[in-house]
C-alpha positions as CSV (number, residue, x, y, z in Angstrom):
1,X,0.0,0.0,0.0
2,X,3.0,2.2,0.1
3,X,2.7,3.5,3.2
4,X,5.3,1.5,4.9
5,X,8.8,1.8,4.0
6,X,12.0,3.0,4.7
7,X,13.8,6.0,2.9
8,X,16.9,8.3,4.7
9,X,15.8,11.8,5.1
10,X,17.6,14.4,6.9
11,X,20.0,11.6,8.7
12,X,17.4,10.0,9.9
13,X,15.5,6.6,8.4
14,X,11.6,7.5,7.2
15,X,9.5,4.7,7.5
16,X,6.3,6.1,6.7
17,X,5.1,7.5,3.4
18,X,5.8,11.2,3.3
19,X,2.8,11.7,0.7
20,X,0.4,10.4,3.4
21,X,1.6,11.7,6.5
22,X,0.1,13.8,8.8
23,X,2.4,16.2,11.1
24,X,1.7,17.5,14.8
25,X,3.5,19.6,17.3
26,X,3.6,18.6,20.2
27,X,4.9,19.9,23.1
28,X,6.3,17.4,26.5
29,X,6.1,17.7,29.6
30,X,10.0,18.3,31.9
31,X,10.7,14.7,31.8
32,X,9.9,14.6,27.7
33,X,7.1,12.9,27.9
34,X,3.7,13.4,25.6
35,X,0.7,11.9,24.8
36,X,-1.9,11.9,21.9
37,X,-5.4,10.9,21.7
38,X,-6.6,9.2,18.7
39,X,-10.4,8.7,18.8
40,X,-12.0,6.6,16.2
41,X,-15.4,6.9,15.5
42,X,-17.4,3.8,15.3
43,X,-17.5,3.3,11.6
44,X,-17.7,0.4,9.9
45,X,-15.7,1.0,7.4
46,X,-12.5,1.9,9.4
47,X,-12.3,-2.3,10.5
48,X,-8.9,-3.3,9.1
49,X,-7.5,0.1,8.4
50,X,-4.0,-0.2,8.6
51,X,-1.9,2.8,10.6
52,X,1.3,3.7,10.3
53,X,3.0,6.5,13.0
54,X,6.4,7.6,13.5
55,X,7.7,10.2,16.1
56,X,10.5,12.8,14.8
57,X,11.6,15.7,17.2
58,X,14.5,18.0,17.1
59,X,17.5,16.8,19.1
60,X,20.9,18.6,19.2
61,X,22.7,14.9,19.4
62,X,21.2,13.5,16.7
63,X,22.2,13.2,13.0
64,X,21.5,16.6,11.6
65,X,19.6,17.7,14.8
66,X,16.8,15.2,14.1
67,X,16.0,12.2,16.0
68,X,13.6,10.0,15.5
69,X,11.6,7.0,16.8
70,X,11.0,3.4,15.2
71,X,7.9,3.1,13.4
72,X,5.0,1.8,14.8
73,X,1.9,0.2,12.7
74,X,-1.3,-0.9,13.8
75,X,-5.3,-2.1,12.2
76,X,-8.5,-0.7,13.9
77,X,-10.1,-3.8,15.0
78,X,-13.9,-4.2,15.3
């Protein structure tokens, strides 16, 4: 489907699609710590839906200032 892969970008390895990604800013908390909600509505049509996330943040240690996390995929299950 294209929306799982792995591509360098910026020193870092990209593993979801950048054509279908959605960004956020988020801001932690002193100990770096954040957390999302994702609320799904119950719609039929959303069983099996594949997800694909991937955290990125701006770290002075990391390659080119960017860090980022391993990717994560998951399916909305009825």
């Amino acid at each position: 489907n294209g929306r799982l892969g792995s591509m360098p970008v910026a020193g870092i390895q990209l593993l979801v699609d950048p054509n279908t990604a959605v960004s956020l800013f988020l801001f932690t908390d002193a100990w770096g710590g954040a957390a999302v909600t994702f609320p799904v509505p119950p719609v039929a049509g959303y069983v099996g839906l594949q997800i694909f996330a991937q955290v990125g943040w701006l770290d002075p240690c990391g390659p080119q200032g960017i860090t980022a996390s391993r990717g994560l995929q998951f399916a909305i299950r009825p």
